[in-house]
C-alpha positions in Angstrom: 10.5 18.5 6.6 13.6 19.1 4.5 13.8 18.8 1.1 15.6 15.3 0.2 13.9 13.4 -2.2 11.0 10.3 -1.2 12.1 7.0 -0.5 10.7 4.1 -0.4 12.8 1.8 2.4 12.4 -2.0 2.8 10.2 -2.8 6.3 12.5 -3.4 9.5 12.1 -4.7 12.9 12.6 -1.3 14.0 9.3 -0.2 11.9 6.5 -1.6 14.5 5.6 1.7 15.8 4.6 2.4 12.2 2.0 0.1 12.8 0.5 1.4 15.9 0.4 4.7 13.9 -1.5 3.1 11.5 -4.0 1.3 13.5 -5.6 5.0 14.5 -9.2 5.5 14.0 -8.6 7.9 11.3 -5.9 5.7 9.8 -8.3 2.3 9.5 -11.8 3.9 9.0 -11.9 2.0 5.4 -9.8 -0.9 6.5 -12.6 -2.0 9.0 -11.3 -0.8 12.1 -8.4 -0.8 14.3 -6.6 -3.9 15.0 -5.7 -5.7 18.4 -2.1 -5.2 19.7 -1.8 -9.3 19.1 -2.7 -8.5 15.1 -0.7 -5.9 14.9 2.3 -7.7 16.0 1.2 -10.8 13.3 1.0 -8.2 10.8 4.9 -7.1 11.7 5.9 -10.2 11.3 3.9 -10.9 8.0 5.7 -8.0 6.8 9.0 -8.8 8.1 8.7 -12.5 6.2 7.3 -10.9 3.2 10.6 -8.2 3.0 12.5 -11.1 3.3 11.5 -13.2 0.3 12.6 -13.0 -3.2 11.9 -9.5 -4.7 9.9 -10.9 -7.0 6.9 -12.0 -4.7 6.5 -8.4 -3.1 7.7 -6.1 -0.5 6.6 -3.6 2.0 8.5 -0.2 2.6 8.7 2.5 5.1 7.6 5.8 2.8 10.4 8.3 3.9 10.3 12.2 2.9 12.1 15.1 4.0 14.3 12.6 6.5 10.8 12.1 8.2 8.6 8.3 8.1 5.7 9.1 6.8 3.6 6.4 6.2 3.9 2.7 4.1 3.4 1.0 0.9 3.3 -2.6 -0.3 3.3 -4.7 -2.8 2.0 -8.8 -2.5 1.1 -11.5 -4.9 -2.2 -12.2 -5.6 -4.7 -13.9 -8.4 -7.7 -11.1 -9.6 -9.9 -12.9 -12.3 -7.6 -15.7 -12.9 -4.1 -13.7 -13.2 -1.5 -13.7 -10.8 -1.3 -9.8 -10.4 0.2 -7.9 -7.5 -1.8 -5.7 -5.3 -0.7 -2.6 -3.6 -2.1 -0.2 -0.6 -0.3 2.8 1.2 -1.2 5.0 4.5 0.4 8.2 5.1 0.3 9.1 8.4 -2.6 11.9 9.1 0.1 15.2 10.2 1.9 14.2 6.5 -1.5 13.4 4.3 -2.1 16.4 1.0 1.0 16.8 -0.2 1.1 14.1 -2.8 3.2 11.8 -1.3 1.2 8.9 -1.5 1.3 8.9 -5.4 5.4 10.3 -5.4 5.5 6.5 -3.1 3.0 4.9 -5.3 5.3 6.1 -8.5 8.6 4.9 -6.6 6.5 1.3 -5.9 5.6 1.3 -9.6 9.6 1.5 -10.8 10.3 -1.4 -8.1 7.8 -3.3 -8.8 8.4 -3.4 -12.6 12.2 -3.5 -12.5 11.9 -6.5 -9.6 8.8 -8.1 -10.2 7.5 -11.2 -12.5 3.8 -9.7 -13.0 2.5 -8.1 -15.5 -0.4 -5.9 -13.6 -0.1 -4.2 -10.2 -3.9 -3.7 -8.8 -5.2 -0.9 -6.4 -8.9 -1.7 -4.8 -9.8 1.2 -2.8 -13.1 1.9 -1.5 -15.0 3.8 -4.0 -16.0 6.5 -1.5 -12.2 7.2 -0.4 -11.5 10.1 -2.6 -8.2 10.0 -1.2 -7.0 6.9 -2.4 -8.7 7.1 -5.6 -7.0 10.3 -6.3 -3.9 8.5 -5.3 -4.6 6.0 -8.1 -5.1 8.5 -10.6 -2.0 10.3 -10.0 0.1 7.9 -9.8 -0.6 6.2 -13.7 -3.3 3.6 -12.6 -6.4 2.9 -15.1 -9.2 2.4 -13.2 -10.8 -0.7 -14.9 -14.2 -0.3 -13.0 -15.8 -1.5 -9.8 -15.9 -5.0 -8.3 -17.2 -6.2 -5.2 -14.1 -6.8 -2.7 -13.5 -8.4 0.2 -11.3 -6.2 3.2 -10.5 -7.3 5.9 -11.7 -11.0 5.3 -15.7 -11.2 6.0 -16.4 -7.3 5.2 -17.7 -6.7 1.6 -17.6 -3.6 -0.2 -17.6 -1.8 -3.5 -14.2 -0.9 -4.7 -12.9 0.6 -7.5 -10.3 -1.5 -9.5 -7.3 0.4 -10.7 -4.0 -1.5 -12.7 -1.0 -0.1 -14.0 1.0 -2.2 -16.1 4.5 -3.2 -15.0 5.3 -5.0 -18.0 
């Protein structure tokens, strides 16, 4: 890998194999699992329509370092305890993970998210036994507000840890 700066680079048609990356074993073993080639294609296109909206209601990116894709971060609308917030979640690709580019990303997602967003929060809820992700959140400037039960994917509850930063 070179030495050009991060980037974070709006999702493209061109980004699906991204996905398939992503849908690893190691890659979804807090996510609940890999996905079906017929989800993962949905999910392109969800993230394809979302990149295409306003600014304002989210965004996901291609997480680029040294000229290489590494991995991907979004942000989406949501309401958490009766505020429209947005929420946020990354994946770094295993060959790239340790070398703190999930929280340069999550620090890059923070300045877009706060120079083009309406919100006044932007939530993490990762799995309070992924040290990874938590770390992630810590690094980056999140608070971690405490532990909730959540809900990811739809139908699989577990105990996450609620981090914000404030945009606004």
């Amino acid at each position: 890998m070179d030495a050009s700066p991060l980037r974070i680079v709006p999702w493209a048609e061109d980004d699906f194999w991204l996905l398939v990356r992503k849908n690893e074993p190691v890659m979804t073993e807090h996510l609940g699992g890999p996905e079906t080639e017929a989800k993962l294609e949905e999910r392109h296109r969800r993230y394809l329509a979302l990149s295409a909206r306003e600014p304002e209601a989210g965004r996901v990116f291609r997480i680029v370092a040294g000229g290489e894709s590494v991995g991907t971060i979004a942000f989406w609308e949501r309401v958490w305890k009766d505020e429209e917030v947005y929420e946020t979640g990354w994946g770094i690709l295993p060959e790239f993970q340790g070398r703190g580019l999930a929280a340069q990303a999550a620090h890059a997602l923070i300045a877009h998210a706060a120079s083009h967003g309406t919100r006044r929060h932007l939530h993490a809820f990762p799995s309070v036994d992924h040290g990874a992700s938590n770390a992630v959140c810590r690094k980056a400037g999140f608070v971690l507000r405490g532990e909730s039960e959540f809900e990811y994917p739809p139908g699989q509850w577990h105990t996450s840890n609620d981090w914000r930063a404030v945009l606004r």
